[in-house]
C-alpha positions, 0 to 999 in steps of 0.5 A: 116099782122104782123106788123114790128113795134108797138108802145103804149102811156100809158096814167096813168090818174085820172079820177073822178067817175060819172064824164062820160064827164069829164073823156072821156075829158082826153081820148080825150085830150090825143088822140089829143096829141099822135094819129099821133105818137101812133099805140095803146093808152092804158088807165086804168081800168074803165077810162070812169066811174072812179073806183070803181064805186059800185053800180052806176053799178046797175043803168040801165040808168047808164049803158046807159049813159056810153054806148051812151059816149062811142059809140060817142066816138068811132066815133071821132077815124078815122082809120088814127092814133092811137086805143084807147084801154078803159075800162068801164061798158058795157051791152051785153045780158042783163048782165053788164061786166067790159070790155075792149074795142078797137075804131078805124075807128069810131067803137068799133072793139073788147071787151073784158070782164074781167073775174076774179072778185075780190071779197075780201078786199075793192073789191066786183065786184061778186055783180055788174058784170058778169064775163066774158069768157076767153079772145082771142087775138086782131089782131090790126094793125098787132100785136096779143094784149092779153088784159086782166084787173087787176085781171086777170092778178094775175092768170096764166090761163088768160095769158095761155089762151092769149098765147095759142092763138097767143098773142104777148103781154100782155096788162094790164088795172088796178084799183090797190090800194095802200098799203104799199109795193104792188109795187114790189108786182104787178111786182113779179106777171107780172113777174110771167105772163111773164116768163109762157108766155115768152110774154112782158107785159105793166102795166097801174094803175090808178092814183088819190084819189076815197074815201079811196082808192089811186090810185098811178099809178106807171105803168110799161112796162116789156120785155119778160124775166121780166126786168122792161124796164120803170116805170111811176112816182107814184101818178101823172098822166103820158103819156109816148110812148114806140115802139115796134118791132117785132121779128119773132119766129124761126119757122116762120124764117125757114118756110118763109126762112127769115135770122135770126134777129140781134139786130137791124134787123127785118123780111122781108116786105115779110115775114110780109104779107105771115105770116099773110093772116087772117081779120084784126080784127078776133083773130088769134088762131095761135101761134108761129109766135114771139113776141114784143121786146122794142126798145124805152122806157123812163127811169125809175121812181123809185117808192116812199118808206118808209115814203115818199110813204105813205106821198105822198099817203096822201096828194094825198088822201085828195087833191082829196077828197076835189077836187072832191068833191068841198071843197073850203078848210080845217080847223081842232083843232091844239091842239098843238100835234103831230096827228093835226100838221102832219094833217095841214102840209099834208093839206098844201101840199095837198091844199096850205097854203090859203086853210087850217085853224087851231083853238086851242080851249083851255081849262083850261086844256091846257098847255102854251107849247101846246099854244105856239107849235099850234102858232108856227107850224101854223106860220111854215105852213104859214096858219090861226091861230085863239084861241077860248076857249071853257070854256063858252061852259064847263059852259054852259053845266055844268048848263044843266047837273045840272038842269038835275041831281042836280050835275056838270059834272064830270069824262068821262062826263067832258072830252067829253064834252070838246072834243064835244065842240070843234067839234061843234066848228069845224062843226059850222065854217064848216057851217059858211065857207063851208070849211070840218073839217079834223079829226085828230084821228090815227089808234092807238086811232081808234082801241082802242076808245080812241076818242070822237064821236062827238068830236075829231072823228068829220069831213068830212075826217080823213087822219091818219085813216089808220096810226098807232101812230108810224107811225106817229111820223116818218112821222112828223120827215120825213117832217121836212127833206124832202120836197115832191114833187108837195108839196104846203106847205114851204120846211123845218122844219115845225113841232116844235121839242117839239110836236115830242119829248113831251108825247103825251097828250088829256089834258082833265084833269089834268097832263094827258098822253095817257098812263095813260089810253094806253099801250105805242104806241109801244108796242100797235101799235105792239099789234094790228097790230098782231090782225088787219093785221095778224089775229094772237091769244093771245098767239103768239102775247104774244110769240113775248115778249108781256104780255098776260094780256096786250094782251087781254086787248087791243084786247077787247077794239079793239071789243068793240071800233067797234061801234064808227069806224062805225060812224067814217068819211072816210080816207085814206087806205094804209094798207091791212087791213083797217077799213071800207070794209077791216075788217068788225066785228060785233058790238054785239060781244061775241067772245072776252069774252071767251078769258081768261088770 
């Protein structure tokens, strides 16, 4: 029987990977509250197990865990209210899919298996999963359901495949991360699907922060000519109920010899049980009989842009780190410059004032100015600030390395040296208290080298690992006039001026500025975002205005720097191509050597 009316919660949840119990709780928190109300309950992709789950997906008594959850699960869902329609690992014949999976009168009725695997980027699932056939329709409750999970719906034939079939709508579970404008990247791509199909289709994202990667949500439900219809909020968990009705196809009206529907009007009880004479749960092959149009949809979230979506994706990130993973805290080095002072007000944001500690750690060559904007930012955050010189541990070592080599510390050496002093500082502090060192080191200094291992590079977690150094200038201008939303931290300014507009500075040596060993941050961060994002070479990177010289400098210190970003911490990505599993580059490296100016 084709259903008259069909209605859909969207359930964009933060689910937390291995946590099996914990996350089919919220499964069943969000069933208890919309089962009366809700025809169909549809979560994100791998809601059960949290995404990506690597190779937990290799552990055979994984998998039976995830299986024997999911069965009980399934169980508690009567055939009185809503399906639940869920994603998780599932062994069939011996092999592993991504499948999703639909509950209802105490069973799992229908699965089906994803069939593109992405395998690029932060994405391997070639190695954990088996791709699985091309996907039918589900007949659920009346309505033709072409359910297909996230990568499937960036390539046409999945939905041909659906629509060929007798799908009605298109129902999408996702992992998608986020980058740097991959919103309306996403809609142009279900918009693409829907104007091939002519099929409505519903979007739901996964929400929360999993390692690197951010989840940010922001699911959406189109109609079948492409309008965006709703949006849910972005980088917060989110249920919302959109009713559907159905709208016979012309062919169908003709044959039934049913009056064409107005806005408003829809086909005949009659007509509903003479159209659809097939099992209950069998896919139909038929196609024709209509689709879905949305009769009641919230209103739109409008989606975070700029500098205040990526701020949010940051505070989102290390709040779920240190969460999940039962930090009870943060502490970091305020040195009075700008990486550490927009790093403390993300954490404060992310965590609230009580759970965030600064130390300046001065040397003999720290500025008053950076004592005095360290105190002056921490007080604007309302966090912890202590002072502890590291001149006593200077010395200390400085009478190590004179028994060792007849000589004081001088030059490189002297200057980790003060940077390693502080991270074993930071770490010891971290073992005193159980809170995780923040690193504060940005993209810009990441790409080149211009950090210490063991030192400033130190920590359990780095939020500005992805960020370029103009990034975020404009990030510590934005939060001082803006204050974000479910931020923890004060509303207005909260970073001193000075440390935006002063020339940014280690001061490990006398009168030291960055570009006394850098090019300036904004022809460099230009530079390698040409090498890094755009893969371009040395001489249309030099077209765009650069010197060529300057080029391949910055490119080799890029390639040599490899091996102390494979010792980095992890951070937040919000780029296509951040360090880590996004570009993977030999240490031993040759190539560069043959680039000549």
């Amino acid at each position: 029987m084709i259903s008259k009316h069909f209605t859909i919660t969207l359930a964009q949840l933060n689910p937390t990977v291995g946590d099996i119990p914990g996350n089919i709780k919220k499964i069943r928190e969000v069933y208890a509250k919309h089962k009366a109300q809700a025809d169909l309950i549809a979560f994100t992709e791998m809601v059960v197990v949290g995404y990506p789950t690597d190779d937990l997906i290799l552990k055979p008594f994984f998998i039976d865990r995830v299986m024997k959850e999911v069965e009980q699960l399934a169980k508690e869902i009567d055939g009185s209210g809503a399906g639940l329609l869920i994603s998780a690992p599932w062994r069939h014949e011996g092999k592993v899919y991504s499948a999703a999976m639909l509950l209802h009168d105490g069973k799992i009725i229908a699965k089906r298996f994803k069939h593109h695997l992405p395998n690029y980027g932060v994405f391997d699932e070639v190695r954990v999963f088996e791709a699985g056939d091309l996907p039918l329709p589900v007949d659920f409750k009346g309505a033709r359901l072409g359910i297909m999970t996230c990568e499937d719906m960036w390539f046409p034939d999945v939905t041909a495949h659906l629509k060929k079939n007798g799908a009605e709508i298109l129902i999408v579970p996702n992992g998608s991360p986020y980058e740097v404008d991959k919103t309306h990247i996403r809609q142009q791509i279900a918009q693409e699907r829907v104007k091939e199909s002519g099929l409505p289709l519903v979007y739901i994202n996964q929400v929360g922060g999993q390692d690197e990667l951010v989840f940010d949500g922001a699911s959406f439900v189109l109609d079948n000519k492409g309008k965006v219809l709703t949006q849910l909020p972005s980088h917060v968990e989110y249920t919302t109920t959109t009713i559907w009705e159905f709208m016979p196809s012309p062919a169908l009206r003709e044959r039934e010899g049913t009056r064409s529907c107005g806005e408003g009007e829809g086909v005949s009880q009659q007509t509903l049980t003479s159209a659809a004479p097939h099992p209950h749960l069998n896919p139909l092959p038929q196609s024709g009989r209509g689709s879905f149009v949305c009769k009641s949809c919230e209103t739109t979230h409008a989606p975070y842009t700029g500098s205040e979506s990526i701020y949010q994706t940051l505070v989102l990130g290390l709040r779920d780190y240190v969460n999940k993973n039962g930090f009870p805290g943060v502490l970091l080095g305020m040195s009075g410059g700008i990486d550490s002072a927009i790093s403390a007000a993300i954490a404060v944001d992310a965590l609230g004032a009580d759970r965030v500690r600064c130390f300046m750690m001065p040397s003999p060559y720290t500025s008053q100015d950076s004592l005095d904007d360290a105190a002056e930012c921490s007080k604007l955050l309302g966090i912890k600030h202590g002072s502890v010189s590291i001149k006593p541990a200077m010395e200390a070592f400085d009478v190590m390395i004179k028994q060792a080599s007849n000589e004081n510390s001088k030059g490189l050496a002297a200057e980790n040296i003060q940077a390693r002093s502080r991270g074993v500082f930071l770490m010891a502090m971290s073992n005193a208290t159980g809170y995780m060192v923040l690193s504060t080191g940005n993209k810009s200094e990441m790409s080149v080298g211009y950090a210490t291992l063991y030192g400033d590079m130190c920590g359990g977690y780095n939020v500005l690992k992805d960020v370029y150094k103009m990034t975020v200038f404009e990030l510590a201008k934005w939060r001082n006039q803006s204050h974000p939303q479910n931020a923890k931290g004060p509303a207005g300014r909260v970073i001193p001026e000075r440390i935006i507009t002063k020339p940014p500075t280690a001061e490990l040596r006398p009168n030291q500025k960055d570009e006394d060993s850098l090019p300036p941050y904004a022809v460099l961060d230009d530079i390698l975002y040409c090498i890094i994002e755009n893969e371009m070479n040395l001489d249309e990177i030099a077209a765009r205005g650069h010197d060529l010289a300057t080029v391949n400098r910055v490119w080799k210190m890029l390639d040599r720097a490899e091996y102390k970003r494979r010792q980095a911490c992890p951070g937040v990505k919000i780029s296509r191509k951040a360090f880590g599993r996004d570009r993977r580059y030999p240490i031993t490296n040759k190539f560069t050597d043959i680039v000549t100016g």
